[in-house]
Structures are given as C-alpha cells and as structure tokens.
N, C-alpha and C positions, 0 to 999 in steps of 0.2 A: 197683676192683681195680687193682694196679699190679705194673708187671713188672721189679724192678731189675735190675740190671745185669749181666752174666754175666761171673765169673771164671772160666776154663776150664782144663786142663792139656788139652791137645795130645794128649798120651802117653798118656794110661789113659782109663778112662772118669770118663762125668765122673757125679757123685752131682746129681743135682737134689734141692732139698729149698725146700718151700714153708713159710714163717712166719705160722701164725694168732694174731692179736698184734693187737689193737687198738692199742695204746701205741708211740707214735711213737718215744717214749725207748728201748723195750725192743728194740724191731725194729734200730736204728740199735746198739744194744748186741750184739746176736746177732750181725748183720754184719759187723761188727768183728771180735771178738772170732773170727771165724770166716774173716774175710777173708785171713788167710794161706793158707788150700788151697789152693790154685790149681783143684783138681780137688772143690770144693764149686760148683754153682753156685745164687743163688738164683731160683730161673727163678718165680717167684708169690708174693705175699702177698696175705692177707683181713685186714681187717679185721669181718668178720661172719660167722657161719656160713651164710647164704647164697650169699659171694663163696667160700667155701671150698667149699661143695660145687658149686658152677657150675665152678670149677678142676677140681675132682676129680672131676666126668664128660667133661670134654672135653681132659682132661691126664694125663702118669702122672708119679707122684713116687718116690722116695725115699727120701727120710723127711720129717717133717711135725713141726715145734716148733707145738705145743697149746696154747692156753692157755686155760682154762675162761670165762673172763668178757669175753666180747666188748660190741663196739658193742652188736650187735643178737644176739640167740641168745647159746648156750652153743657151748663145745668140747666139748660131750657131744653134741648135736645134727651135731655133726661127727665124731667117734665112732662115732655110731648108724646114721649114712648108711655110714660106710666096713666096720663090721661087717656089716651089713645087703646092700649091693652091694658086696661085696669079689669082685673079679675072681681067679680059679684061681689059687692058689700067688702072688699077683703085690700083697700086700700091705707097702704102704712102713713104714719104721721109724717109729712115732708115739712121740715126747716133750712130755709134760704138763709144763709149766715155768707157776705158778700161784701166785697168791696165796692162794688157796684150798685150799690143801696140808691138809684133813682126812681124818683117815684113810675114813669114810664115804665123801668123795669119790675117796679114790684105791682104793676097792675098788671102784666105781660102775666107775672107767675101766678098770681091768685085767678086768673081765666082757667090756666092751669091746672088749680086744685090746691095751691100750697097754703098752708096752714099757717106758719110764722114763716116774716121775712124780719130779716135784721140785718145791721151794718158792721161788719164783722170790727170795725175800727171804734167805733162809738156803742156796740148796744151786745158785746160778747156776752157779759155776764146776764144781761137780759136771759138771751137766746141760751145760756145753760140752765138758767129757771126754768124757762117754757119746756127744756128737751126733760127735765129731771121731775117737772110736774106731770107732762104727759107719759113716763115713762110708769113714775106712780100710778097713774089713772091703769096703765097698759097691764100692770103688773098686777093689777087688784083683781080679787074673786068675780067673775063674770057673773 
C-alpha cells in the first residue's frame, strides 16, 4: 500500500479520495488528470482488494475510483466489503472505471452501491468529469 502525496486547498474542505487500480500507467493517469484541484487529495491507493479493504476499515474516504481487475481480488470484493460494513449515512462516492465494462458487470456493481461505472477504454474522460464534479459537490459548504 502506498500513500501519495497530498494536494490540499487550505480554504475548503479537502475531498479525500482513494485509487483501486493496479496499473501503474492508469493510477499515474487519474493523478494527473485530477491534479489541478488543489482541494482533491489522494490520501491511499490498493493495488489488491485486500490493501483496499485494510484502507477502508482504518480510514474514511470520499470517493473511491474502482476498478474491477486487480492484482489479487476483484473490485467487487471491495464493493461487497463497503456494502456490507457501510458505516451510517457516511458512505464515499464509488467510481468503476474498468476494462471490463459488461453490462452483467455493471449491474453486479450498482446492487452494490456504485455510483458511476465507466469503460476505462472508451468513457476515461467521462469518468474524470463525474470524479471532478462530485468532488466539487464534496468540497462545497455543507
């Protein structure tokens, strides 16, 4: 498990959001592409759904970019844990960003709980809209 580096905004609150993402390339591409908020921080990634669910009983998130095909485990496995012990009213914004984009599979995740699924091949820049709008939402005066 590893804890990159925190962009913070001073001023608001800040969105934590943890990256389930085995792939080196894809994590280093969310970053990016996400690194102008100032008020995103990414406080965890897993590369397994073990290091994902060890995060998400001794941490609180956010939202959570998913992606179904890890190292070791599934993001369904990581799903099933956060549906399953989902702490009162206090559940993070979860986005499926996946190679695996079948509809079978994106029914499995929304029983789940997931919020956006996308096709990490065809629909990225979508699914950095949806993370950078909810993050907006996340970030704004309660």
């Amino acid at each position: 498990m590893s804890t990159p580096a925190a962009v913070t905004d001073v001023d608001g609150r800040e969105v934590r959001v943890m990256l389930i993402e085995d792939s080196p390339v894809i994590r280093d591409a969310l970053t990016e592409a996400l690194s102008g908020i100032g008020y995103i921080r990414f406080a965890a990634t897993a590369a397994t759904a073990d290091e994902a669910i060890t995060w998400l009983k001794s941490d609180e998130f956010d939202l959570l970019v998913v992606d179904l095909e890890l190292r070791e485990g599934t993001g369904f496995d990581v799903l099933k844990h956060l549906h399953q012990h989902a702490r009162e009213g206090r559940l993070p914004v979860r986005v499926v960003l996946t190679n695996h984009a079948y509809p079978v599979y994106e029914q499995r995740a929304r029983t789940l709980g997931v919020d956006y699924f996308y096709d990490k091949s065809l629909h990225f820049d979508e699914a950095i809209a949806s993370i950078e709008a909810e993050a907006e939402r996340l970030h704004a005066p309660q």
